[in-house]
N, C-alpha and C positions, 0 to 999 in steps of 0.2 A: 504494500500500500504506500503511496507516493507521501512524503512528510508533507503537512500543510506549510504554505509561504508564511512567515511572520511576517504581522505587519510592524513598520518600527514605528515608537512611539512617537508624539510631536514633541518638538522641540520648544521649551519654554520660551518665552517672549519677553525680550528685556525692551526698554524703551532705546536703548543702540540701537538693537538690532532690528527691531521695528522702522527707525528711520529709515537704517539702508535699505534691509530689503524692501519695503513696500516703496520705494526710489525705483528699483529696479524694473522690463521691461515684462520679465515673464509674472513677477507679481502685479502687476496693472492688466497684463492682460486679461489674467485671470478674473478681476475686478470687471473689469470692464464688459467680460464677456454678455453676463446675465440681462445689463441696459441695452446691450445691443441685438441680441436676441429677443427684449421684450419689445424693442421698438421696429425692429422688420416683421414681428407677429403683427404689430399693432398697425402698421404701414398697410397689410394686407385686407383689414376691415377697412380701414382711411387712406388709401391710397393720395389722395389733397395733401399726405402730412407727411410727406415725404420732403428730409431735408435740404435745400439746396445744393450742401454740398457732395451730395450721395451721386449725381450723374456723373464725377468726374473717376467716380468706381466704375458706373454702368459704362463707359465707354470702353474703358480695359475689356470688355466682354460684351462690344457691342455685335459682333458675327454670332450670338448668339442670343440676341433680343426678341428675334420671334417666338421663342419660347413662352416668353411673358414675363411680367413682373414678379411670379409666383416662383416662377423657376429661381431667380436669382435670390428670393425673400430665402427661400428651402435651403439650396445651395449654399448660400454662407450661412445658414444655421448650420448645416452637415461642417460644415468643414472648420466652423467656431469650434462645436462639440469637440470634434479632434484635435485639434491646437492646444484646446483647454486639458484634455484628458493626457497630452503629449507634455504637454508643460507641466502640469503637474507632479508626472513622471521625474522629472529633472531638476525642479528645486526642491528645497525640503519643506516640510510643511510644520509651518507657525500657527500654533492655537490663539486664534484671536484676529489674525491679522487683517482681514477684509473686514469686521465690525468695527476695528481701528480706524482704519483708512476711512472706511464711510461715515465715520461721525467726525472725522478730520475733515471731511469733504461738506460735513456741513457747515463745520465752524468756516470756512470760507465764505461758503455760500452767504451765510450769514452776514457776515463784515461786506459783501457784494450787495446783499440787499439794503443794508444801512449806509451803505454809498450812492444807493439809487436815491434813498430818501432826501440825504441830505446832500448830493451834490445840486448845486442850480441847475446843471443844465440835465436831471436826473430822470427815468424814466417811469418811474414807478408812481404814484400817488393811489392811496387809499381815503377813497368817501365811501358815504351810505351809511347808513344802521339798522337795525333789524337784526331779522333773524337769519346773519350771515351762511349758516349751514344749512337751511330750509332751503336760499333761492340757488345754494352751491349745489343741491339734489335735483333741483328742477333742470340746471344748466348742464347738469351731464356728460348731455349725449351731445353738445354742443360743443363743449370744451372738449372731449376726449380728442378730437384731432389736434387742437394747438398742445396738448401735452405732452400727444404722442410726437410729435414735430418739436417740440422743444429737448425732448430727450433727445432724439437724434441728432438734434443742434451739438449737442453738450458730446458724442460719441465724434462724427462725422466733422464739424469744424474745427475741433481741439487738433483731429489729426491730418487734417488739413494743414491749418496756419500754425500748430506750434510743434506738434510732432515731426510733420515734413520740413515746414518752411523756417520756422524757425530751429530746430535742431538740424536741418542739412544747412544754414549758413554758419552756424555754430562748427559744424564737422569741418566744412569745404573749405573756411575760411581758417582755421586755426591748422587741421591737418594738413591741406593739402597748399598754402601760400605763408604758413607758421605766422599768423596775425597773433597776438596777445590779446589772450579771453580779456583780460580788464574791462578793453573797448568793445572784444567783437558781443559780448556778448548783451549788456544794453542796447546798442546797436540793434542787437539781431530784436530781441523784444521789441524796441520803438518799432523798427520797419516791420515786424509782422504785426505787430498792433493795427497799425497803419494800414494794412492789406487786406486785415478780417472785417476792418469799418467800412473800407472803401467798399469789400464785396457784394455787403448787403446793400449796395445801393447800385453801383457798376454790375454787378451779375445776380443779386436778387430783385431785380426791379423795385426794392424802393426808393419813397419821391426823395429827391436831396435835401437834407436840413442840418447845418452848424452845428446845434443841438446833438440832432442825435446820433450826430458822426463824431461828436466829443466825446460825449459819455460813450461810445460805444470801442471809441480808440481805448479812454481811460481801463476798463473793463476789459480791453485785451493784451493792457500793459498788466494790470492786476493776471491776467490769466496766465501770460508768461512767466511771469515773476513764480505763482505756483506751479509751472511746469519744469522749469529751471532748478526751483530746490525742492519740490517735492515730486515730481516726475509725473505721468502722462494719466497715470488712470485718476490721480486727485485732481489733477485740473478736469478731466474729461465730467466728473460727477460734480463739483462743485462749478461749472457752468451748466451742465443738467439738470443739477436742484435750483440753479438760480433762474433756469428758464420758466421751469416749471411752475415756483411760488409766483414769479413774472405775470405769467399767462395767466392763472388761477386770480388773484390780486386784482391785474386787470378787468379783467373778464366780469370783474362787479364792480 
């Protein structure tokens, strides 16, 4: 009879070692995974709520669009699942560390939404009174597509502008022309800040406003700044959760 596999036990969780690895690419991914499979589930009842910046995926595999939308939602769920189960495999596993991360990922959020309040040119404002959770039940089925698109935001633009863009000027510029992070690396933040505002306006069609290309720069200097020292899956959630109370807030 074949010995059963031990399994080895988790490694206890110091607040070090929590920094690093939840820093690192395969513990984010891992984070990350569950948001992005509940927002391609959810994309597939609300197809409208599909994020901007997701068709610069759909082209990588556009010989294969006839297929449908369904196909590609399925398809990178299948091949998340894998990734995740593959990753897994290869780091060690920390008891705790994704409830870490996600209520690390609020506390950003948080300090993001008290920047919307109090900056002037800020996006957010809260009126009304009543019985805020009576017309939150009535509104639904309304809102469930700007949430499900706000997740997306927070999955799909992170690795867009700070994953790509900003962490390949980070690499290209330090490794491959030896510039000194001192500069490149604000740098690289302003200029992708700067990239993420422009595109809700330049390629999400909306109308131009001062406003809310400020706050929306400020907001992606903040976003950099947590991808920079806390790495990809805490910025990816704490623009997620800050979409979402966003939409939710407005929305009454």
């Amino acid at each position: 009879m074949a010995a059963k596999r031990k399994t080895e036990p988790a490694e206890e969780l110091s607040w070090h070692s929590y920094l690093d690895l939840s820093r690192t690419l395969p513990a984010s991914f891992v984070f990350v995974a569950p948001l992005l499979i509940l927002y391609h589930i959810g994309v597939l009842g609300y197809p409208q709520a599909h994020n901007g910046a997701q068709p610069l995926l759909d082209q990588l595999l556009h010989r294969l669009r006839h297929l449908g939308p369904e196909f590609f939602s399925f398809l990178l769920i299948g091949l998340i699942c894998l990734a995740v189960w593959l990753t897994r495999k290869k780091q060690p596993h920390q008891r705790g560390i994704y409830a870490l991360m996600f209520l690390e990922s609020c506390g950003w959020a948080a300090l993001m939404m008290i920047a919307a309040l109090l900056l002037p040119v800020g996006q957010l404002s809260i009126e009304g009174e009543g019985d805020w959770f009576g017309r939150a039940l009535q509104h639904a089925e309304a809102l469930a597509p700007e949430v499900i698109g706000a997740a997306g935001a927070g999955v799909y633009e992170e690795a867009v502008f700070r994953l790509i863009l900003l962490g390949g000027m980070i690499q290209v510029l330090t490794r491959y022309f030896g510039a000194d992070p001192r500069w490149v690396v604000p740098v690289a933040i302003l200029v992708s800040a700067i990239v993420f505002s422009y595109a809700h306006h330049g390629l999400g069609g909306e109308p131009w406003g001062r406003r809310v290309f400020a706050i929306r720069t400020a907001m992606g200097l903040f976003l950099g700044g947590i991808y920079w020292a806390r790495g990809i899956g805490i910025a990816v959630y704490a623009h997620a959760l800050y979409n979402v109370v966003l939409a939710v807030v407005n929305h009454f």
